[in-house]
C-alpha positions as CSV (number, residue, x, y, z in Angstrom):
1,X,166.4,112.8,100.7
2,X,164.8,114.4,103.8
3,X,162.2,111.9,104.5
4,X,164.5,109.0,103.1
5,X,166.5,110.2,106.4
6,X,163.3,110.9,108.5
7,X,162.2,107.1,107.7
8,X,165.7,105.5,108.4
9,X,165.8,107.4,111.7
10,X,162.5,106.1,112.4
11,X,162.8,102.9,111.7
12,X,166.5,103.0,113.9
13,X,164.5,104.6,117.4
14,X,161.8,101.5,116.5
15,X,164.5,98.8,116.8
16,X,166.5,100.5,119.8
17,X,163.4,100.3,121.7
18,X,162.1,97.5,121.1
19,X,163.8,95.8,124.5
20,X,160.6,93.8,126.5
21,X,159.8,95.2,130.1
22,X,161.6,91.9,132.3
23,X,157.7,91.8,134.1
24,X,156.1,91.3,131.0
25,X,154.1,88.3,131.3
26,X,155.3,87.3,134.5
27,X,153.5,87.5,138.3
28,X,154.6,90.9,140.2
29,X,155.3,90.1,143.7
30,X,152.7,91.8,146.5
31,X,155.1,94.3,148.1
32,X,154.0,95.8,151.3
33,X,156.5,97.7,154.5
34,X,157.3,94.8,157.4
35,X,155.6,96.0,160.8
36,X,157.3,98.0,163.1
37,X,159.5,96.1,165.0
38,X,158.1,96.9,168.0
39,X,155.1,95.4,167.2
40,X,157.2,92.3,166.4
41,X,158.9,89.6,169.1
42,X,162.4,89.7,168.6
43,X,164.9,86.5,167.6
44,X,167.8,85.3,168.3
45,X,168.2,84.8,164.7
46,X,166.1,84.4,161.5
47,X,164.5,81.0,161.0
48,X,162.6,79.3,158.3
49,X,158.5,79.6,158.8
50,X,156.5,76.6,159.4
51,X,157.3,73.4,162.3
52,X,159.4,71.6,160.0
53,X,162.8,70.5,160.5
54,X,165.5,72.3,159.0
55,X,167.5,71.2,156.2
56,X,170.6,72.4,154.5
57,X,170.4,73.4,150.6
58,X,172.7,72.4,147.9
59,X,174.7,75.5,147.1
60,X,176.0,74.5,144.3
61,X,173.0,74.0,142.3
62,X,171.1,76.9,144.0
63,X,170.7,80.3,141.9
64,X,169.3,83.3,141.7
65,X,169.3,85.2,138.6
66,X,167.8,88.4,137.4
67,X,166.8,90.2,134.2
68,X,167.2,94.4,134.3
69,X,166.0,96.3,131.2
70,X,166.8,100.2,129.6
71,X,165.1,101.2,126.1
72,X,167.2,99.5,124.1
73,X,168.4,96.2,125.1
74,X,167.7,93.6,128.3
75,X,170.7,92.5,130.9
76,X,170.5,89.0,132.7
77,X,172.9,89.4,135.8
78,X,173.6,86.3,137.9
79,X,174.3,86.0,141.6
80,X,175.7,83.4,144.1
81,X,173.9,81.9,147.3
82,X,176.2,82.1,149.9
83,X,173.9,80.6,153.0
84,X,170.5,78.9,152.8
85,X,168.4,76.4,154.5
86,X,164.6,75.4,154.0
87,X,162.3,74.1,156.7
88,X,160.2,70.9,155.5
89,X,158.2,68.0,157.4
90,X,159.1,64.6,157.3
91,X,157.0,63.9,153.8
92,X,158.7,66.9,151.9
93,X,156.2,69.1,152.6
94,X,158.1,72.8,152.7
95,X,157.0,75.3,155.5
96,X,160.1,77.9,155.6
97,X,163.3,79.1,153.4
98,X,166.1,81.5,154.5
99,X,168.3,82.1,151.4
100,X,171.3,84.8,151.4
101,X,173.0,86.2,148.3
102,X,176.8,87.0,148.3
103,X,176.3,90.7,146.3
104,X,180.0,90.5,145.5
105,X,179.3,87.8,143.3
106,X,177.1,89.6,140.9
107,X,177.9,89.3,137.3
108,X,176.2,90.8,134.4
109,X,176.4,89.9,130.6
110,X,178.3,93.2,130.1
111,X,181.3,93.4,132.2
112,X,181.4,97.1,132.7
113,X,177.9,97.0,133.6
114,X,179.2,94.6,136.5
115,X,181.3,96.9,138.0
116,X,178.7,99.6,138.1
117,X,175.4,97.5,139.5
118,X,178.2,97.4,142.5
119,X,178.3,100.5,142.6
120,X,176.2,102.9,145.3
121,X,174.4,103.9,141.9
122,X,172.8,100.7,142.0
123,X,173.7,97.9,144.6
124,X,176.3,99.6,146.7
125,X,177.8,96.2,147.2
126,X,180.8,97.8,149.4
127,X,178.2,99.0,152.1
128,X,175.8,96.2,151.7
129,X,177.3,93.0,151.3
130,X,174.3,90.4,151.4
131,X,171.0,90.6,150.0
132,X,168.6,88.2,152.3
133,X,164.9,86.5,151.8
134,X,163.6,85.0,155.4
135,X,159.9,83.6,154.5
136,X,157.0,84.5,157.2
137,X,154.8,81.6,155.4
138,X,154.7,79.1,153.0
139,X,151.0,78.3,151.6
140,X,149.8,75.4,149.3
141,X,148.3,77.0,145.7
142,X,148.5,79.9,144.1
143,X,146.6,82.1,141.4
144,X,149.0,82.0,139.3
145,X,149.2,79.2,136.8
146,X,151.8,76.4,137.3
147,X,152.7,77.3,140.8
148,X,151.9,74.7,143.2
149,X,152.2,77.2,146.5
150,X,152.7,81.1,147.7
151,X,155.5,82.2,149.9
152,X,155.6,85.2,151.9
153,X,158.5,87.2,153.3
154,X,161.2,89.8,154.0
155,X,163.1,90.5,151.0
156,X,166.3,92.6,152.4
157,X,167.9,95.0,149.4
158,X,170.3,97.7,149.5
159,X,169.6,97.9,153.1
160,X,165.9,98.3,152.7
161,X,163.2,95.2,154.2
162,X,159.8,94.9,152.3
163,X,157.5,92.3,152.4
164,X,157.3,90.4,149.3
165,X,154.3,87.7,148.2
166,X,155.3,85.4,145.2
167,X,154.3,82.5,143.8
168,X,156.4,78.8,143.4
169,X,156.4,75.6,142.1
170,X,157.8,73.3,145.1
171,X,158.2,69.3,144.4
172,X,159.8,66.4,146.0
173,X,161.3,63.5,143.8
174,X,161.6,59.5,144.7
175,X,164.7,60.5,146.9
176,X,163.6,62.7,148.7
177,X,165.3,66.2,147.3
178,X,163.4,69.3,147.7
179,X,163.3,71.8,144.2
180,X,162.0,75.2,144.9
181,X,161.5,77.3,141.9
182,X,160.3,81.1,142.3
183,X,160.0,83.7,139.1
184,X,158.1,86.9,140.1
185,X,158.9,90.4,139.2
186,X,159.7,93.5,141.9
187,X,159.9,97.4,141.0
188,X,163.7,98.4,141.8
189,X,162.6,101.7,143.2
190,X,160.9,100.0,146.1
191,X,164.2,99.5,147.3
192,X,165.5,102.7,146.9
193,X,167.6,101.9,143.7
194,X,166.4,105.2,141.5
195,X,169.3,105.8,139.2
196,X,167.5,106.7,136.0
197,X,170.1,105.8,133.5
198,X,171.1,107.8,130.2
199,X,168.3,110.3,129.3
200,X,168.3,108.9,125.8
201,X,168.3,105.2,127.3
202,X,165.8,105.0,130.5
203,X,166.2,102.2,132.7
204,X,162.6,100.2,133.3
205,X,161.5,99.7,137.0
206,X,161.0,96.3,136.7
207,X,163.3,93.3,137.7
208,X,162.4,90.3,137.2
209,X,164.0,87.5,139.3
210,X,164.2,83.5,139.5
211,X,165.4,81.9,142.4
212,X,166.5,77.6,142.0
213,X,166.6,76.2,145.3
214,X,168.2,72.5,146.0
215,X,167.5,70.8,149.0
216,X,168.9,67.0,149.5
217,X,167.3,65.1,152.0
218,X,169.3,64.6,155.3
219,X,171.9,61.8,155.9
């Protein structure tokens, strides 16, 4: 009976941990600190890299979703663009993209665990509001297979700026419409978001997050 029960309790801890790391298989972002920003001009305001001309993005079909992880099971939580425009030159060629997320919008596939990513034990969505991405560069290719270009960056979390590196697959169809499509994976605790989870039930470092940007050609 004793090692009936031993293998039945380990064959239970094999299938409760079985949940995949998110950055499994998929390109971790370069994450380095921005300069001091003394050593930076200031602006006015943020505005897309590159000497393109700005264009407005589709909202509506713009996303960013994310995939979080503990021991036992994976979480895809969703989030809403509030404000975003790309830069791009007159044959579609993309040269800048300012996107910002409305944190408030977050929603998880476990509604308690909704309430609590907005909580300061995770996003502290009451005191930070926006999450933002303001690109530095936009690059044709990239190491990484499939993606036609690399974009560079301030990615603003939780009220903490790094400078991310990613790669994306940009094209431009018959009319004209810009798709952007990033997938790259960041370690949380880079942004100060440390809480641990359950001792029995570890949360993983690793986020992994798509971003689905729109862009319809002016006029």
């Amino acid at each position: 009976m004793i090692s009936r029960n031993l293998l039945l309790t380990a064959l239970f801890l094999s299938l409760v941990a079985c949940a995949a790391d998110p950055g499994e298989g998929k390109a971790a972002a370069e994450v380095s600190e921005p300069a001091p920003a003394a050593e930076e001009p200031a602006a006015a305001e943020p505005a897309p890299a590159g000497d393109g001309l700005k264009r407005a993005v589709d909202l509506a079909q713009s996303k960013v979703h994310a995939v979080g992880a503990k021991v036992t099971r994976q979480h895809d939580i969703d989030f809403s663009i509030s404000a975003a425009d790309i830069a791009a030159n007159a044959d579609g060629t993309l040269t800048g993209l300012n996107v910002t997320v409305d944190m408030s919008s977050l929603k998880a596939d476990v509604e308690k665990l909704t309430g609590h990513l907005k909580s300061d034990d995770f996003f502290n969505v009451a005191e930070h509001p926006t999450a933002t991405f303001a690109s530095k560069s936009v690059t044709p290719g990239s190491e990484t297979e499939g993606a036609t270009h690399t974009v560079s960056g301030e990615l603003t979390l939780v009220g903490t700026t790094n400078i991310v590196t990613f790669p994306a697959t940009v094209s431009t169809d018959e009319e004209g419409t810009i798709k952007a499509r990033a997938e790259f994976v960041i370690d949380r605790q880079q942004w100060g978001i440390t809480y641990p989870g359950k001792p029995d039930d570890l949360i993983k470092d690793n986020v992994a997050l798509t971003i689905d940007i729109v862009a319809p050609p002016e006029g």
